[in-house]
C-alpha positions in Angstrom: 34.1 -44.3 59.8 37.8 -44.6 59.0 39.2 -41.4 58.4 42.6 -39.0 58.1 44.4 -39.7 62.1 44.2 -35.6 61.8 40.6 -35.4 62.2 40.8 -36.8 65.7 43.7 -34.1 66.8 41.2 -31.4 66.0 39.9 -30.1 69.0 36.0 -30.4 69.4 33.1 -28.0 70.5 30.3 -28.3 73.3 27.1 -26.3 72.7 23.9 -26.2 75.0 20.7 -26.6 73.0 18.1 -26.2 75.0 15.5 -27.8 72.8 17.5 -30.9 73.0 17.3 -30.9 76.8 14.0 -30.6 76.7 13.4 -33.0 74.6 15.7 -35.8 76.6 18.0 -35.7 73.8 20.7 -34.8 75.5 22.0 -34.5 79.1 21.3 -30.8 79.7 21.4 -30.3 76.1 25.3 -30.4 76.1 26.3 -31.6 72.5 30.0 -32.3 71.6 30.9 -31.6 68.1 33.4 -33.1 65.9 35.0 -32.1 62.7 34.6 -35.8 61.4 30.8 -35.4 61.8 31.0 -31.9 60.4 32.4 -34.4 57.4 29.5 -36.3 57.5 27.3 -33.3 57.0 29.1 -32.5 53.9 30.1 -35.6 52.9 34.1 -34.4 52.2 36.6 -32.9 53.6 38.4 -29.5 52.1 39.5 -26.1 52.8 36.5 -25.0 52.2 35.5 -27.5 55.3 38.2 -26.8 57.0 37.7 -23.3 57.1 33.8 -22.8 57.8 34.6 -25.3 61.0 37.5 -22.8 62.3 35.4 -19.7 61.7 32.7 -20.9 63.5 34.1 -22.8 66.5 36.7 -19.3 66.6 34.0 -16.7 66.0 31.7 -19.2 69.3 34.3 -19.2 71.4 35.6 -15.5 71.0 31.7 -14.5 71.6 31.1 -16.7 74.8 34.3 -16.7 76.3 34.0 -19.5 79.3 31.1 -20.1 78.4 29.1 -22.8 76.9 27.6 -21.5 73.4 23.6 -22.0 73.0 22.9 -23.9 69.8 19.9 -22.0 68.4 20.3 -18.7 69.8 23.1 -17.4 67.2 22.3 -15.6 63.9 24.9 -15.8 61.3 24.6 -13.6 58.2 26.4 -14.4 55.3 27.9 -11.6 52.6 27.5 -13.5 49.6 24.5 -14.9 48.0 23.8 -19.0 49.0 24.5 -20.1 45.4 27.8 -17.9 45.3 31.1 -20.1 45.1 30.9 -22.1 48.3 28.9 -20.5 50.2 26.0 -23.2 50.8 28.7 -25.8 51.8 30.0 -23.2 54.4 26.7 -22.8 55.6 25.7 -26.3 56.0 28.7 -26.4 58.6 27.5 -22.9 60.3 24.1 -24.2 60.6 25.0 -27.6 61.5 27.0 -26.4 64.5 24.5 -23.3 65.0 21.5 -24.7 64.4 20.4 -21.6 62.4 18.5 -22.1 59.1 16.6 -19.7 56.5 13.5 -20.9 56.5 13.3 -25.1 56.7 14.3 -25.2 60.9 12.3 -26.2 63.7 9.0 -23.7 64.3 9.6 -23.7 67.5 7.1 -24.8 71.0 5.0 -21.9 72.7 7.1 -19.4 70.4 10.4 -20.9 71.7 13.4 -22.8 70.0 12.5 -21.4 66.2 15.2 -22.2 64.4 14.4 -20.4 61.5 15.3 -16.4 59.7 18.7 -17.3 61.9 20.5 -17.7 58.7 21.0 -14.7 55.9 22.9 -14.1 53.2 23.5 -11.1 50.6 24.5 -9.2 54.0 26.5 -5.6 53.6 29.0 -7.0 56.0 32.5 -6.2 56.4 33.8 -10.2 56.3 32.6 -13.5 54.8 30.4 -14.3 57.7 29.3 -12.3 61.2 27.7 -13.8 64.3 25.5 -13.0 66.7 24.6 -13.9 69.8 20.4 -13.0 70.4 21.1 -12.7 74.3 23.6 -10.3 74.1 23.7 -8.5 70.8 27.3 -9.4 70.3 28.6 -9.8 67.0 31.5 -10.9 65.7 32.5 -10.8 62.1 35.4 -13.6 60.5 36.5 -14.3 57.0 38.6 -17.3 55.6 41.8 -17.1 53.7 42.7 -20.9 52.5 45.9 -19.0 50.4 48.0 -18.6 53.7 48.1 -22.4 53.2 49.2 -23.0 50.0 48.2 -26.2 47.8 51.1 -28.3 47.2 52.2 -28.3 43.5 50.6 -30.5 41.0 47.4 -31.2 42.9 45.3 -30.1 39.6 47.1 -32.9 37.9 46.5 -35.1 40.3 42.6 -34.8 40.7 42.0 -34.7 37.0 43.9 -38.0 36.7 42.4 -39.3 39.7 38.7 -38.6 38.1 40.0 -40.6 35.5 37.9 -43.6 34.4 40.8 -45.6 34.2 42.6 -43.9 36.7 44.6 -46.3 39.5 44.4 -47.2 42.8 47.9 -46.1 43.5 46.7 -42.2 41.5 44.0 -41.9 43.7 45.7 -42.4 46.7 48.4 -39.9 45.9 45.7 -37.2 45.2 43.7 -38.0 48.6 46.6 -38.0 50.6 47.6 -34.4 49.0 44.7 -33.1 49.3 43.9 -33.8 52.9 47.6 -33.3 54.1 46.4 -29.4 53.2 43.6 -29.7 55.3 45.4 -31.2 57.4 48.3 -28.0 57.2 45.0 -25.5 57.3 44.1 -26.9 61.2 48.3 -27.1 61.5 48.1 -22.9 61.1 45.0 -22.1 62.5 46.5 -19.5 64.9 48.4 -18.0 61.8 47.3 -14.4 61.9 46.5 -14.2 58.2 44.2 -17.1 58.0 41.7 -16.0 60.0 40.3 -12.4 60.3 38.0 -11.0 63.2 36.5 -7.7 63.6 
């Protein structure tokens, strides 16, 4: 897939899934993770994207440390409803990486691996999502501010005119490269203390 040269300076995330090793998926269910194939998931690349990605990888690794995360064995509860804003695209990315799903995720084998009542939304959390490990009890609660990264002026213009039946090559390209250079800025400050929040 040809894609923004940014995508590949994004650094990537191993989990363990055990299901996968069991299976012979994987060797010893190690999975690497890439933003691009969080792309594929969603089938675009935003902010919005952007952001889920961060506050999962950031919310994994501040909950295991060293250690490897275990895909399926994280809970992540949600504080706004799944047909809120963009809240189902956020959780595509949080269950893609997680493997946690409401009710449509693997059953499980001899009451092992269940995917499922992992994912929950309408939570009374204090953040936009909080994670939890099911080994340790440790949670971890993160929200997403996209404003700390502004959007570069005109970029309404330009996607209007760029949905445009008629609308050029040349206009598309300027509005693509616009928008992901934002993105691409969001990843830039992900250390920024404003855009992420923990607690």
């Amino acid at each position: 897939m040809a894609h923004p040269r940014f995508f590949d300076e994004i650094p990537t995330i191993t989990l363990r899934d055990p299901l996968a090793r069991l299976l012979g998926a994987a060797d010893d269910g190690l999975i690497e993770y890439s933003y691009a194939e969080t792309v594929k998931v969603t089938g675009h690349s935003c902010p919005t994207v952007a952001g889920a990605w961060l506050m999962t990888t950031q919310a994994l690794r501040r909950l295991h440390g060293d250690e490897i995360p275990t895909r399926g064995a994280i809970s992540a509860a949600f504080r706004n409803s799944a047909l809120e804003g963009v809240t189902g695209v956020i959780a595509s990315v949080v269950g893609f990486l997680t493997g946690a799903t409401v009710d449509t995720g693997f059953k499980g084998l001899r009451g092992r691996f269940d995917r499922r009542r992992l994912l929950s939304f309408e939570q009374p959390i204090d953040g936009d999502i909080r994670f939890e490990r099911l080994d340790t009890g440790t949670a971890i609660t993160v929200s997403f501010d996209a404003s700390v990264v502004p959007a570069p002026p005109g970029i309404m213009p330009q996607l209007f005119a760029a949905m445009e039946a008629n609308a050029s090559p040349e206009q598309q390209a300027v509005f693509a490269n616009a928008w992901q250079d934002r993105v691409r800025r969001i990843f830039e400050n992900a250390d920024h203390p404003g855009l992420l929040k923990f607690s």
